[in-house]
C-alpha positions as CSV (number, residue, x, y, z in Angstrom):
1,X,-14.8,17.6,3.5
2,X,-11.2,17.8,1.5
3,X,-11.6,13.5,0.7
4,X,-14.7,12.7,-1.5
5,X,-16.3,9.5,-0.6
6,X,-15.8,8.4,-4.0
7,X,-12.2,9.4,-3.6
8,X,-11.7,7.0,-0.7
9,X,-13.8,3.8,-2.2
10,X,-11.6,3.8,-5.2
11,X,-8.5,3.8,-3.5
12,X,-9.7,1.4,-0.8
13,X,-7.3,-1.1,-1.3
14,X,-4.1,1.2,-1.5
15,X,-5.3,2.3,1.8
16,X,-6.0,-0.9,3.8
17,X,-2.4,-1.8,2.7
18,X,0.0,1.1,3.7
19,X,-2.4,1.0,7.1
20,X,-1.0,-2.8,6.9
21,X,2.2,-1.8,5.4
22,X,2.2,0.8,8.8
23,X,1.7,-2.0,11.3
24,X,4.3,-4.1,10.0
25,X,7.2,-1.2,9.6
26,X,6.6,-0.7,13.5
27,X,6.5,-4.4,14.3
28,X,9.7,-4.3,12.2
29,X,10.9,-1.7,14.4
30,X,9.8,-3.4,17.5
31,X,11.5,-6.5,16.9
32,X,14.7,-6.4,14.6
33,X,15.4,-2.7,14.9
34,X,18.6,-1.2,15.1
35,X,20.2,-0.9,18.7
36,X,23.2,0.8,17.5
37,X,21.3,3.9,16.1
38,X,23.5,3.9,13.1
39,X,20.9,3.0,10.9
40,X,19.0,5.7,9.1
41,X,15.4,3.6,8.7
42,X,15.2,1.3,11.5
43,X,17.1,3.4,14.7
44,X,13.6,5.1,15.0
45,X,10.3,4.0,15.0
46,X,8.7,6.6,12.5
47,X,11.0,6.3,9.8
48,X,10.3,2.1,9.5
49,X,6.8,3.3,10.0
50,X,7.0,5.8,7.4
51,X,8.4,3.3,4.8
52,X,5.7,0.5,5.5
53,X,3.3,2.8,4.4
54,X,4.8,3.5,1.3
55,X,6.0,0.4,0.6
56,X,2.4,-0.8,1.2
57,X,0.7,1.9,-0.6
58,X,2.8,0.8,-3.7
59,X,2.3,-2.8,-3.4
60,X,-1.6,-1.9,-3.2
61,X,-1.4,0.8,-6.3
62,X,0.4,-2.3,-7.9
63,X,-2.5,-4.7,-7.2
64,X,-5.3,-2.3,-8.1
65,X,-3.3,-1.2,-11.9
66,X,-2.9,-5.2,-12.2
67,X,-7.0,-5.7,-11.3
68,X,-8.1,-3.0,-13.1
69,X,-6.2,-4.3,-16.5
70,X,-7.5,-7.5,-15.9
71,X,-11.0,-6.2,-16.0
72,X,-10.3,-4.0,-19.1
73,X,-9.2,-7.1,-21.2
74,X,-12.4,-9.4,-20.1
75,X,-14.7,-6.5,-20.9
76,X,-13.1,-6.1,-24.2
77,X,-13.4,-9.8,-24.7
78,X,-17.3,-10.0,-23.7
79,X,-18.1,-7.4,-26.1
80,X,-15.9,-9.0,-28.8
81,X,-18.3,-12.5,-28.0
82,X,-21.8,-10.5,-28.5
């Protein structure tokens, strides 16, 4: 297997939100698109796809740096209390 386990429960949350991120590119797509074909990210389904993901994979990175820091400073501040 190339993707540890391990691999995959840390970056759990980056995951679930370029699969969300994925969803709502295509709904974007769907919906408002681009009829003329003119633009370059919404005239075809995979490219508004494509930048969900990332854009969701980002956002999720984002989260998880933000979490992670949060949980740094309180351990640092429990051990500062014993």
């Amino acid at each position: 297997m190339f993707v540890s386990k391990e691999k995959i429960k840390s970056k759990y949350l980056q995951i679930v939100l370029a699969v969300v991120g994925a969803v709502g590119g295509f709904i974007y797509w769907k919906f408002v698109g681009c009829e003329s074909g003119s633009c370059a990210i919404k005239s075809v389904w995979y490219w508004s796809t494509l930048w969900g993901t990332v854009v969701g994979y980002l956002i999720g990175d984002f989260i998880f740096d933000i979490i992670k820091k949060i949980k740094k400073r309180k351990d640092k501040s429990d051990e500062r209390e014993v």
